[in-house]
N, C-alpha and C positions, 0 to 999 in steps of 0.2 A: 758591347760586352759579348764575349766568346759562349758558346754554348754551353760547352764544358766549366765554366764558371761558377754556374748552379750548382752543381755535383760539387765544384772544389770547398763553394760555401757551408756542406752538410757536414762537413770534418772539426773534428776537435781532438785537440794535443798537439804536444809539439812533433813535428815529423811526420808526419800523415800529406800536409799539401805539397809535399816535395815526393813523397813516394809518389801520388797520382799524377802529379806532372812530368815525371818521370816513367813512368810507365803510358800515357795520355802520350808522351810525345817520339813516344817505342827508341828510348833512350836503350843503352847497353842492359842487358838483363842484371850481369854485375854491379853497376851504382842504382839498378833498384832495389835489390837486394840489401846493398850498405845501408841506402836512407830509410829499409826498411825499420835494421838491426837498430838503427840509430832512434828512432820512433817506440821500437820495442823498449829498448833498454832504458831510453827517458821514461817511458811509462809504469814502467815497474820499479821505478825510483818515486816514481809518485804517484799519480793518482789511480794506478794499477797494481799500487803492490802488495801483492800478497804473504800475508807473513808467516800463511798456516802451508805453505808450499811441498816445504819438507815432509808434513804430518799425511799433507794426500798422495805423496807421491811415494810414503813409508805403507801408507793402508793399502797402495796399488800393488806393493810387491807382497806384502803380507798377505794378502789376498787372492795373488795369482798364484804362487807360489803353494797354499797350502789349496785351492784347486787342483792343481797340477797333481799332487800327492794323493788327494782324495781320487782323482781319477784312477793311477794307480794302480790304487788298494783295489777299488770297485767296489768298497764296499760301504755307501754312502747311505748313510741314516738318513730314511724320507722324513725323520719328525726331528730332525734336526735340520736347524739353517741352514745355507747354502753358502759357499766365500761371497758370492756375489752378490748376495741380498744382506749378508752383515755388511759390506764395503758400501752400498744404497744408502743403507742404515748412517754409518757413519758418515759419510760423505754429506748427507741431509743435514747432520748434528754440526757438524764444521760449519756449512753454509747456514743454517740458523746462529749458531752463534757468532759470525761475521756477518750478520744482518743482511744477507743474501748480496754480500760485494758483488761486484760484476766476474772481478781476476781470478774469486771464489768458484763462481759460477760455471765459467770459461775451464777453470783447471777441474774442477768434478765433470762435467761432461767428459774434459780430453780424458780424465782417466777411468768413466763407464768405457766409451768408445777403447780405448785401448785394450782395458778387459775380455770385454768382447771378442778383440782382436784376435789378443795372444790364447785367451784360451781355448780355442780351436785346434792350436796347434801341437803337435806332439811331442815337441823335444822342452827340455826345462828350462824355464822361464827364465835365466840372467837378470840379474841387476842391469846390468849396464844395457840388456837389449831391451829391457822395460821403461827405465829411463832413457832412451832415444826417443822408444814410440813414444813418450809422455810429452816428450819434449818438443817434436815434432805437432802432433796434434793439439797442444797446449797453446805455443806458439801463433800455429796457424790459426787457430780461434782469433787471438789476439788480431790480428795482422784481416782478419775478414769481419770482427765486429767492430775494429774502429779504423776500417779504412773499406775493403772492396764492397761490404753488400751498400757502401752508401754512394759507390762511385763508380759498379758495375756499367754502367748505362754510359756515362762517361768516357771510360778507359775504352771502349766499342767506338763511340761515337767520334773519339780524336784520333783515334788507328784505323776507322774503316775496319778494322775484322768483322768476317762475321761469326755467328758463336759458336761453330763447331772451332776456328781458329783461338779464338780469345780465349775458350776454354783449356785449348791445350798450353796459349800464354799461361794459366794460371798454374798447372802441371808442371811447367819448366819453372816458373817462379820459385813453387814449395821445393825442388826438386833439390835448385839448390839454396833454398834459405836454410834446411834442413841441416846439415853439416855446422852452420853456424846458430842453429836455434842448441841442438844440442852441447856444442863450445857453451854458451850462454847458461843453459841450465845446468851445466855440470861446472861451472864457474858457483853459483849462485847456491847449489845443494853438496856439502861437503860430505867426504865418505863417515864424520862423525856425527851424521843426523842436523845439524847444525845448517843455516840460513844465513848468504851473504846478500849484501845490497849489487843487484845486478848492476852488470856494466857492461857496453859493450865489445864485443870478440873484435881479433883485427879484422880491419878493413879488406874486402877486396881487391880494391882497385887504391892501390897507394895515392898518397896526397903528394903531389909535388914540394920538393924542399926548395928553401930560398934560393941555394945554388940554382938546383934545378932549373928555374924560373929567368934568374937571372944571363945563365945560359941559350934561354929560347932567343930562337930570332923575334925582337920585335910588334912585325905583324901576327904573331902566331900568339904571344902574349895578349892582346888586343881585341882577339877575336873572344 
């Protein structure tokens, strides 16, 4: 039994033991990406789905948004709450009454962190550029609590990297699952407030057609 085997054993869901074999065997970056997407979007069909998605990612912009305003003005009442400590507030009230789900969890952290983010910056906050970073950091949550922080050691150990390498492996990974996390969530969050059953974006790397296939020589079929 392969070393890497341990690590593959700690995985649960469907699509998880194909992204680490895939990445373990420094396959194309693009079909780890796919069997990522593909692992994403099985899980938020089930035992990741979150149904209150919409609601957190409505208090991220409600909240950044009237930040942004409050800066502004400049003229912020210290005996009044903050955007960022009502959005705390609610984000807790969600995650208690989803009995602290995991996808609950994952999506209130990505959208502190994203908070955080954007409100540092000075120009006005977007919808669409609030729901990228949500979607982005949402995502990658997903993608490193039910796959790298359990196969970290692993994905090192089948590529020989060492970690200043593996790390920037994981950089190019998000870099570009990114593009397709956001497809994904803007698929999933309609511009009416409203929550679809995710599914996932197209593929990367297309699947060969029966022609196709048929067409190949042979040996090449085989291999």
């Amino acid at each position: 039994m392969s070393e890497g085997d341990k690590f593959e054993r700690r995985l649960r869901g469907f699509g998880w033991r194909k992204v680490y074999q895939l990445g373990k065997s420094e396959a194309a970056m693009s079909n780890v990406v796919d069997a990522t997407v593909t692992a994403i979007s099985c899980g938020l069909r089930n035992e990741l789905r979150c149904s209150r998605l919409a609601d957190i990612l409505g208090l991220l912009e409600f909240s950044l948004q009237a930040d942004w305003r409050q800066q502004q003005a400049g003229n912020s009442d210290p005996n009044e709450p903050s955007p960022h400590s009502c959005l705390s507030v609610e984000l807790e009230r969600i995650q208690s009454d989803e009995l602290y789900s995991i996808s609950v969890q994952l999506a209130s952290t990505a959208a502190e962190s994203v908070f955080a983010d954007i409100s540092q910056h000075r120009s006005y906050p977007t919808r669409e550029a609030i729901r990228n970073a949500f979607a982005d950091g949402f995502l990658w949550r997903i993608v490193d609590n039910r796959c790298l922080s359990h196969v970290r050691d692993g994905l090192a150990l089948g590529t020989e990297h060492p970690a200043a390498q593996h790390e920037q492996w994981e950089k190019d990974f998000r870099t570009l699952l990114r593009p397709q996390a956001e497809k994904m969530i803007k698929q999933m969050l309609r511009d009416d407030g409203s929550q679809a059953i995710a599914r996932a974006p197209r593929r990367l790397t297309p699947k060969l057609r029966t022609m196709d296939v048929l067409h190949k020589p042979l040996h090449a079929i085989a291999r």
